[in-house]
N, C-alpha and C positions, 0 to 999 in steps of 0.2 A: 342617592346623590342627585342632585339636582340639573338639571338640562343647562348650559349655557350658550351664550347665542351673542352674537359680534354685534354692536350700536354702533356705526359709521355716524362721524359728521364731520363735514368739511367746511370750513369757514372759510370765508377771505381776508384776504389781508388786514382788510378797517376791522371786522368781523372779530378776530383775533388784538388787533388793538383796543376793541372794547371791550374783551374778554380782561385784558390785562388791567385796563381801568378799571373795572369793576374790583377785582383780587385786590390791588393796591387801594383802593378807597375802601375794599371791608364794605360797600355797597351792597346792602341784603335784597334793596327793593329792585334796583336795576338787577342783579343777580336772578331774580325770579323770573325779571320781563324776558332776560335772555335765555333761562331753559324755556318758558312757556314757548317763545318764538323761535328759538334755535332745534331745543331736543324732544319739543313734543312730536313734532312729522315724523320723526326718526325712531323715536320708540315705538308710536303706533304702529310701523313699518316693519321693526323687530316683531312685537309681539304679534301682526298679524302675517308673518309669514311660518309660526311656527304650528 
């Protein structure tokens, strides 16, 4: 079985409004720029504290 391990991210309000933007627009390219800028710290974070 496999190890699992908690990815925190906490956006802010606008943060989260352009999260919503993106979903409703089906926006692939904005979608990428927001994990690269949003969930990349965060994973690196995850995967180097294990």
């Amino acid at each position: 079985m496999s190890e699992k391990r908690t990815l925190l991210l906490t956006l802010s309000a606008g943060e989260l409004q352009e999260l919503q933007r993106i979903l409703l627009d089906e926006d692939a390219q904005a979608a990428l720029r927001f994990l690269q800028e949003h969930l990349r710290p965060a994973l690196h974070r995850a995967l180097d504290s294990g």
